[in-house]
Residue frames relative to the residue before (quaternion, step in Angstrom):
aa qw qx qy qz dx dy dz
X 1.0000 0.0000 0.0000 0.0000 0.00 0.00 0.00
X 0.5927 -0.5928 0.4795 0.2596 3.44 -1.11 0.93
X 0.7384 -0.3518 0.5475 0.1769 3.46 -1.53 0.24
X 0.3022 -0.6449 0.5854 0.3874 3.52 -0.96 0.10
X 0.4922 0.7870 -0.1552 0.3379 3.26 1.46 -0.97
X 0.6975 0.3510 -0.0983 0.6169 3.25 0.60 -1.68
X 0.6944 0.4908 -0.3478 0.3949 4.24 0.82 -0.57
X 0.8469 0.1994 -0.3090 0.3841 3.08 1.12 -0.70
X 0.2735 0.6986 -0.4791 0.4556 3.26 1.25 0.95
X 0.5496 0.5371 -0.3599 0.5291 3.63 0.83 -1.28
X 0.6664 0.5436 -0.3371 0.3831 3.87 0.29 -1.78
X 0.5779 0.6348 -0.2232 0.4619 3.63 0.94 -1.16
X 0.8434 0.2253 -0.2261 0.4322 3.25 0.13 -1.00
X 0.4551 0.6690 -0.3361 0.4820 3.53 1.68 -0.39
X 0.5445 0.4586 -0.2978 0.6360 3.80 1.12 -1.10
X 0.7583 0.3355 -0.4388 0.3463 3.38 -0.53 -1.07
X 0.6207 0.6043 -0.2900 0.4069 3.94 0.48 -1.06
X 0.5779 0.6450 -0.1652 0.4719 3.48 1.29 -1.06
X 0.6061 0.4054 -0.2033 0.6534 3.62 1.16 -1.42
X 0.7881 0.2965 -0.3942 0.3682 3.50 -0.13 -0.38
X 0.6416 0.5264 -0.3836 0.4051 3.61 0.84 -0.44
X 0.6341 0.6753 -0.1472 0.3466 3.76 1.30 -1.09
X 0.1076 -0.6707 0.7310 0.0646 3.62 -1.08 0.69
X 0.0786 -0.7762 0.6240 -0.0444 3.01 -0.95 1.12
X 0.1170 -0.6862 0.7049 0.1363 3.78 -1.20 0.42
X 0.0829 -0.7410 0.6652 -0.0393 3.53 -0.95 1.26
X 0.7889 -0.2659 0.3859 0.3975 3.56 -1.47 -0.22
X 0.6121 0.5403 -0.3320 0.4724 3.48 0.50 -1.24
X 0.8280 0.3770 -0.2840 0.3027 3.61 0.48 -0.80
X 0.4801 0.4645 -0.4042 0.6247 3.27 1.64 0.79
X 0.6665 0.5616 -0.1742 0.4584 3.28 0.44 -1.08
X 0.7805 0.2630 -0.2015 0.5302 3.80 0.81 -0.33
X 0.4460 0.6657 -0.4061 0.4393 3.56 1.58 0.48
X 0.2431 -0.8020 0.5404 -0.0751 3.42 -1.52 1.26
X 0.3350 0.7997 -0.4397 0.2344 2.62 0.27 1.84
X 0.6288 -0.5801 0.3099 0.4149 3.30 -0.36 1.59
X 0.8535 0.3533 0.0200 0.3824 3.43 -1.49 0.77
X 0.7139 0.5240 0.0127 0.4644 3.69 1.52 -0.86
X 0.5561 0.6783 -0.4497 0.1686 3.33 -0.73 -0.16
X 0.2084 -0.7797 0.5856 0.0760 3.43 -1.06 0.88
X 0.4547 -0.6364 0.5637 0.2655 3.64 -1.56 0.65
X 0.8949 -0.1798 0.3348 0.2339 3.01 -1.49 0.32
X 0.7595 0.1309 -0.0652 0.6338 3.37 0.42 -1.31
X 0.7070 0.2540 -0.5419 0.3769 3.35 0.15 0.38
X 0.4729 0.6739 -0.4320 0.3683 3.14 0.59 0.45
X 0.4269 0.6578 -0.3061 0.5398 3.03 1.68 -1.08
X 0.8003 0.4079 -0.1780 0.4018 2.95 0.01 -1.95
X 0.5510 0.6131 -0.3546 0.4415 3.85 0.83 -0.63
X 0.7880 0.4460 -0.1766 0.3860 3.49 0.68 -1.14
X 0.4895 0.6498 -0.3047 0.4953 3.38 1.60 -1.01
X 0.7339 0.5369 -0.1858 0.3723 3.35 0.47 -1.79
X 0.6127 0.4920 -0.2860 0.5484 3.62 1.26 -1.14
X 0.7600 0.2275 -0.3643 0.4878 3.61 -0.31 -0.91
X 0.6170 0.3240 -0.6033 0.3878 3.97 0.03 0.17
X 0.8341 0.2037 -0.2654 0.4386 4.21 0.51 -0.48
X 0.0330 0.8672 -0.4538 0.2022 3.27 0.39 0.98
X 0.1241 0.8473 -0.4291 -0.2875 3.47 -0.06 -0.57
X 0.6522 -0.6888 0.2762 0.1548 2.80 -0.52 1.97
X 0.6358 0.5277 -0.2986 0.4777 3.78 1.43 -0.85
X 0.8077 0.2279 -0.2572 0.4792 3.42 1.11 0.03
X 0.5640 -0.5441 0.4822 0.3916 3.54 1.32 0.50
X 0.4494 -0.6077 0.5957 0.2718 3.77 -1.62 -0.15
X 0.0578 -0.8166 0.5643 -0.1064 3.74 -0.10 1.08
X 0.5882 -0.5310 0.3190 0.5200 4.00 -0.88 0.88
X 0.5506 0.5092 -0.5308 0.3946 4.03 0.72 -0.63
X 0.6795 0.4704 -0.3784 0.4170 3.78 0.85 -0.82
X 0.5641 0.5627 -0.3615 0.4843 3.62 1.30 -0.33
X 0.7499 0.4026 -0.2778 0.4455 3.58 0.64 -0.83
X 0.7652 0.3181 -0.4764 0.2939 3.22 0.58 -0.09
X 0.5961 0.5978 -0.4057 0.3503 3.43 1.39 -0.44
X 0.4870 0.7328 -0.2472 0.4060 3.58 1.97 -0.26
X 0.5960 0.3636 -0.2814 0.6584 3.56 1.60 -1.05
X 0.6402 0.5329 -0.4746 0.2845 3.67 0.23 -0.61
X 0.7541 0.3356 -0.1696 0.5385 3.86 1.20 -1.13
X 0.4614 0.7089 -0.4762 0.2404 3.49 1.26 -0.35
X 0.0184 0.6820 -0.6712 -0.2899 3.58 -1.09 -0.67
X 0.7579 -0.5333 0.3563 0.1195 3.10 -2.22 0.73
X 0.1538 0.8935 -0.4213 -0.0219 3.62 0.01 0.12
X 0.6505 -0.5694 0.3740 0.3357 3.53 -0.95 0.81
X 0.0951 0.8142 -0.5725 -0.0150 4.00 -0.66 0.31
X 0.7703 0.4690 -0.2434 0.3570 3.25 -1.28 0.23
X 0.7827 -0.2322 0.2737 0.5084 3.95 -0.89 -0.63
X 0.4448 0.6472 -0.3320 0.5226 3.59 1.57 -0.81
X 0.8954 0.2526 -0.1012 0.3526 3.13 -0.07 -1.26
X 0.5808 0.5283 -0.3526 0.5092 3.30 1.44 0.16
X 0.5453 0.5332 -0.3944 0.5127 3.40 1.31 -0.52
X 0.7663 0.5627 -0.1723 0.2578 3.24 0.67 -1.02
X 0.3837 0.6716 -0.2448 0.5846 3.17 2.65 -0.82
X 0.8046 0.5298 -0.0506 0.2633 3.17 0.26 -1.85
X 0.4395 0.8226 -0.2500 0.2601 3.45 1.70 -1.18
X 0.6794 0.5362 -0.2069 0.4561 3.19 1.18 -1.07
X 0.5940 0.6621 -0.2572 0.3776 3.29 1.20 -0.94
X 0.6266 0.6591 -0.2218 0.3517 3.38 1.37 -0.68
């Protein structure tokens, strides 16, 4: 029988090898999109990403078009520009 040592070394180098072979889609890659007018929290993002890798279709893999659309679907709308400063500010008056 192996070591704990020598096993979780092995696990180690198994992980590391893993990261380098792997594409991953995380949160960040919703979350760090810029789209006029847009923007999602955190948990929907969560909730954005979950949803994608279960309906994906595997024959094409998940590609940024598969990001954008699962982005507008959880995104929400938000006020920008002079609008939305008037609209900050309103009280001030």
């Amino acid at each position: 029988m192996k070591n704990y040592k020598e096993l979780y070394e092995n696990l180690l180098k198994e992980f590391r090898q893993y990261k380098l072979e792997s594409i991953k889609w995380g949160v960040k890659d919703f979350t760090s999109l810029e789209v006029d007018g847009q923007e999602i929290s955190e948990e929907n993002a969560q909730i954005a990403l979950t949803d994608m890798i279960r309906h994906h279709d595997c024959n094409n893999g998940i590609t940024w078009d598969t990001i954008d659309y699962y982005f507008s679907k959880y995104s929400n709308e938000v006020e920008e520009g002079k609008e939305a400063w008037n609209n900050d500010n309103d009280d001030n008056e």
